[in-house]
NULOMAR-284451 format. One record per residue (C-alpha): x, y, z; residue in three letters; residue number from 1; chain. Coordinates in nm, 4 decimals. Example, Ala and Ser with C-alpha at 12.3 -4.5 7.8 and 13.67 -1.06 7.14 Angstrom:
NULOMAR-284451
ATOM          X          Y          Z   residu   num   chaine
ATOM     1.2300    -0.4500     0.7800      ala     1        A
ATOM     1.3670    -0.1060     0.7140      ser     2        A
//
This chain:
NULOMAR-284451
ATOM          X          Y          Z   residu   num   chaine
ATOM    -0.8196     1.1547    -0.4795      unk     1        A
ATOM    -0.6271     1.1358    -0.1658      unk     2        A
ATOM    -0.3569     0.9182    -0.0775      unk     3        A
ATOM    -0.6119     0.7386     0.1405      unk     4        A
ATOM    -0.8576     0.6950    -0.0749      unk     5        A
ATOM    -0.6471     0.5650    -0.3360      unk     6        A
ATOM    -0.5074     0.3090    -0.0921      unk     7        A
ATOM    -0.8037     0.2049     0.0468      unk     8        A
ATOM    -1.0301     0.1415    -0.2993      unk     9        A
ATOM    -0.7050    -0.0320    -0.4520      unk    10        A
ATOM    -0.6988    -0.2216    -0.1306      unk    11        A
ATOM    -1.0656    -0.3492    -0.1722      unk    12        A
ATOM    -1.0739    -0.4155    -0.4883      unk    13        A
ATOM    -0.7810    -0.6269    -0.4440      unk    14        A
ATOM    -1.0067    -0.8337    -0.1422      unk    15        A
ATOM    -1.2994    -0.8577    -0.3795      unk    16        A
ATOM    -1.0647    -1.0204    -0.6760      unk    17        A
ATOM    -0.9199    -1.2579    -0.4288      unk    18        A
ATOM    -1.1958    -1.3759    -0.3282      unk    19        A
ATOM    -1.3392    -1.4119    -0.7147      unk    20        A
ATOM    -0.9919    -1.6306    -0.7867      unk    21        A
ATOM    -1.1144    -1.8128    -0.4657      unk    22        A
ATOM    -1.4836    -1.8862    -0.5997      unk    23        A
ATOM    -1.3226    -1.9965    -0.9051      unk    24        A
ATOM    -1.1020    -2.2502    -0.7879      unk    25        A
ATOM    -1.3536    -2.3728    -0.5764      unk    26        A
ATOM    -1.5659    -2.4258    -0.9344      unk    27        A
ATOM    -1.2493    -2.5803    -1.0546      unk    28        A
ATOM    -1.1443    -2.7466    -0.8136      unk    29        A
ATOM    -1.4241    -2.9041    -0.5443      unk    30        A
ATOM    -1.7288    -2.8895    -0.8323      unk    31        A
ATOM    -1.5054    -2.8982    -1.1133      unk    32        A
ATOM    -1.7737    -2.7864    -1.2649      unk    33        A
ATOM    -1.5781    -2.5089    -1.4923      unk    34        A
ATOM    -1.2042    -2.3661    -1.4933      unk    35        A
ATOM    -1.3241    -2.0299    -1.7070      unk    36        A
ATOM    -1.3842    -1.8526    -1.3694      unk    37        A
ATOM    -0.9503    -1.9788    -1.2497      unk    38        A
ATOM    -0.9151    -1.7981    -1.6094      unk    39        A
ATOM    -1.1034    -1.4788    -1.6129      unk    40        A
ATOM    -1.0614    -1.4120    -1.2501      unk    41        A
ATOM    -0.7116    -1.5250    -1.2206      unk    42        A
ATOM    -0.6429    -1.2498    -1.4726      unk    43        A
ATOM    -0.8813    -0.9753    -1.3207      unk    44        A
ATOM    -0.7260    -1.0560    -0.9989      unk    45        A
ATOM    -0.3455    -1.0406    -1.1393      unk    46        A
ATOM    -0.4138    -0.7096    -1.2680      unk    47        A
ATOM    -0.5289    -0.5597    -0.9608      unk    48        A
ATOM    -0.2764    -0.7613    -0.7474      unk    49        A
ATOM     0.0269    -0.5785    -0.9769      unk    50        A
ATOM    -0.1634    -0.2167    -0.9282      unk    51        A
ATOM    -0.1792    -0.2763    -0.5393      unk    52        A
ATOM     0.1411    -0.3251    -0.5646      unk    53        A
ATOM     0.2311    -0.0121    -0.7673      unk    54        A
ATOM     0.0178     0.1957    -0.5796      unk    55        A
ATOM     0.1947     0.0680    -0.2641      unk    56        A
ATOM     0.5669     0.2164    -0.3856      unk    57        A
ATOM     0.3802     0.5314    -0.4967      unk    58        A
ATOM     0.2778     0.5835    -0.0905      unk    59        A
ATOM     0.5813     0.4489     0.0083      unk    60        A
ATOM     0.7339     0.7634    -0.1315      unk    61        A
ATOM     0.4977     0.9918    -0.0891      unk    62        A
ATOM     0.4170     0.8910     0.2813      unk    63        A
ATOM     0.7624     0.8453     0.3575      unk    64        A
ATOM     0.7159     0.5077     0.4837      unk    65        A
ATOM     0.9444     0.3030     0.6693      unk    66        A
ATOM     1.0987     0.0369     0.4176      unk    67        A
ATOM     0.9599    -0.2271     0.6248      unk    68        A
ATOM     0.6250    -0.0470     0.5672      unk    69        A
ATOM     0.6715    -0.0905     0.2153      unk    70        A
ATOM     0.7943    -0.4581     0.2551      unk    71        A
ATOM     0.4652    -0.5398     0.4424      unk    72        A
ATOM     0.2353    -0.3892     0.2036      unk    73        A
ATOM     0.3620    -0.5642    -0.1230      unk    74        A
ATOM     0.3413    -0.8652     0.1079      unk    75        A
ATOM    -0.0209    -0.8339     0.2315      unk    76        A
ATOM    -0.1484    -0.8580    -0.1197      unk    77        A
ATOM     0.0107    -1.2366    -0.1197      unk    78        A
ATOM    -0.2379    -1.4082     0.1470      unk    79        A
ATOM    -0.5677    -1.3963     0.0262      unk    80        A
ATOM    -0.8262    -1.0389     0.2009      unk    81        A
ATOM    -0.4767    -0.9069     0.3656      unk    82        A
ATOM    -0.4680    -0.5424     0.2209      unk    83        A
ATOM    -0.7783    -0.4362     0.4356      unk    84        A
ATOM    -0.6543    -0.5582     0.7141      unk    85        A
ATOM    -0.3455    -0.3362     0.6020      unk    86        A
ATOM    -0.4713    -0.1045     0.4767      unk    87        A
ATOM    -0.6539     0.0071     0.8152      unk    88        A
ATOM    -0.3615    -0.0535     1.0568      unk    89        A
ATOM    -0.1469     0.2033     0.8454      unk    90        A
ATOM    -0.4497     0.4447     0.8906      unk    91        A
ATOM    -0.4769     0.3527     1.2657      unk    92        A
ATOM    -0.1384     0.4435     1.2872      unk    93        A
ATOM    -0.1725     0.7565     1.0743      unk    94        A
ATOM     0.0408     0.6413     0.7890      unk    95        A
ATOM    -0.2036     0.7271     0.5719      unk    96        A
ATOM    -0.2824     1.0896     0.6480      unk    97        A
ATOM    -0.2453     1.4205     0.4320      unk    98        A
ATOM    -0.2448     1.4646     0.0716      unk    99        A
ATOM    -0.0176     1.4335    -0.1795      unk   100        A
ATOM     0.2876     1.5639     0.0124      unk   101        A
ATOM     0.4987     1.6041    -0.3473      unk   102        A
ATOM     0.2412     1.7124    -0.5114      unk   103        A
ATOM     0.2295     2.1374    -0.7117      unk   104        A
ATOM     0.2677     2.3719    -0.3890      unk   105        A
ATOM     0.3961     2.0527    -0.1945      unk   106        A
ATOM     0.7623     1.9235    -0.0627      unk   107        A
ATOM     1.0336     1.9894    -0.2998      unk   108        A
ATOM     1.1374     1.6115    -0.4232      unk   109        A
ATOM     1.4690     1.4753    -0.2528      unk   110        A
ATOM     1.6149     1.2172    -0.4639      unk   111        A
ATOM     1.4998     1.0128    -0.7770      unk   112        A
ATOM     1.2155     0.8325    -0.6395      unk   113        A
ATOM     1.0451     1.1509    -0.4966      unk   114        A
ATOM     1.1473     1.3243    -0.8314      unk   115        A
ATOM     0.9446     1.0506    -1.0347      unk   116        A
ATOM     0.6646     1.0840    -0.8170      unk   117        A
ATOM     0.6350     1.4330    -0.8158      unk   118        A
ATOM     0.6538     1.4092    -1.1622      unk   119        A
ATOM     0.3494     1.2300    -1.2187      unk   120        A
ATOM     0.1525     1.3958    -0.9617      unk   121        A
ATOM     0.2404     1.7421    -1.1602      unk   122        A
ATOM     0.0663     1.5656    -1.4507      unk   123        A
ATOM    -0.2714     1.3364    -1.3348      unk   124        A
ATOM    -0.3292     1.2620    -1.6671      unk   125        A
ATOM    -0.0064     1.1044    -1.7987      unk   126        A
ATOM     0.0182     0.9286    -1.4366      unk   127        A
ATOM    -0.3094     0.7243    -1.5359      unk   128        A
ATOM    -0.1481     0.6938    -1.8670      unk   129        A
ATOM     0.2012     0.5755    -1.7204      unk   130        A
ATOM     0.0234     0.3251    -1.4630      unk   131        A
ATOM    -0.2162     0.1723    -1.7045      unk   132        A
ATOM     0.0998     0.1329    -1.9390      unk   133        A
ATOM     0.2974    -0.0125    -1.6434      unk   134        A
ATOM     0.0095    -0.2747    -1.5086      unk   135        A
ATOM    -0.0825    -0.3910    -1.8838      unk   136        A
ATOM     0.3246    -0.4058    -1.9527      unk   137        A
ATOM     0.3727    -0.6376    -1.6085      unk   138        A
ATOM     0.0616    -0.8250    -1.6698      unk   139        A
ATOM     0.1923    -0.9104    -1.9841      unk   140        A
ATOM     0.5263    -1.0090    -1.8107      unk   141        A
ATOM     0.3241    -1.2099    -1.6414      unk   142        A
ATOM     0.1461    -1.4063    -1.8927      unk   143        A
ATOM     0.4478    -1.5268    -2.0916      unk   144        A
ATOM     0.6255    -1.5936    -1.7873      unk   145        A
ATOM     0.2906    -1.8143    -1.6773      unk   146        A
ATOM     0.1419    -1.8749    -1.3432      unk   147        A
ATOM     0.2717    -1.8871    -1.0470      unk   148        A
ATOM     0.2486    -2.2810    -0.9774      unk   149        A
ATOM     0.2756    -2.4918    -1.2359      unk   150        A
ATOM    -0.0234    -2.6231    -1.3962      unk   151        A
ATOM     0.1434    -2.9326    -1.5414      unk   152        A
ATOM     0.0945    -3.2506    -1.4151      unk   153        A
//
């Protein structure tokens, strides 16, 4: 799977979850009909919020983006359908473009960052293994921390 690709289905699923946490609050909130949906899609949508996020610093070393880039991305996932929206200016702008430039037969890694990240892409397998391991370990951070705003009142 390309860099794009990658981006761009992490990007939409993170849109679709967002707007699943939305329907739920509305059910919570406005009908207050049921708070299971806040609960299950909170949770989906936490998940996939901390991958975007992951996947994000993966391109930001493999594209060699700008930190600024980087900045921008983690931030789109915080207002609710952003990540399309940046997702398709970074293509417009060809920040998305190429494969995976430290990947076997690719760049030679520069410093720590691109030496993880080669890493991983030498090895597809453990980097599914490492980024499931990293999103369940941060969700998890997550939960006993609790959410974002508090729910006491």
């Amino acid at each position: 799977m390309s860099p794009r690709t990658l981006y761009r289905r992490i990007a939409a699923a993170e849109v679709v979850t967002w707007a699943l946490l939305l329907l739920g609050m509305f059910l919570k909130y406005v009908t207050r009909t049921t708070d299971l949906a806040v609960t299950v899609f909170g949770l989906v949508h936490g998940v996939v919020f901390i991958a975007f996020c992951l996947v994000t610093l993966l391109l930001w070393v493999n594209q060699r983006w700008t930190l600024r880039e980087a900045a921008l991305g983690l931030l789109s996932a915080v207002p609710p359908f952003l990540t399309v929206w940046w997702e398709r200016r970074l293509e417009r702008r060809g920040r998305l473009e190429g494969g995976w430039r430290l990947g076997r037969g690719g760049d030679a890694p520069e410093n720590p960052a691109e030496r993880v990240v080669a890493a991983l892409l030498a090895r597809p397998a453990v980097a599914v293994a490492v980024g499931l391991v990293a999103v369940a370990g941060l969700t998890g951070l997550a939960l006993v921390l609790g959410p974002p705003v508090s729910t006491q009142g």
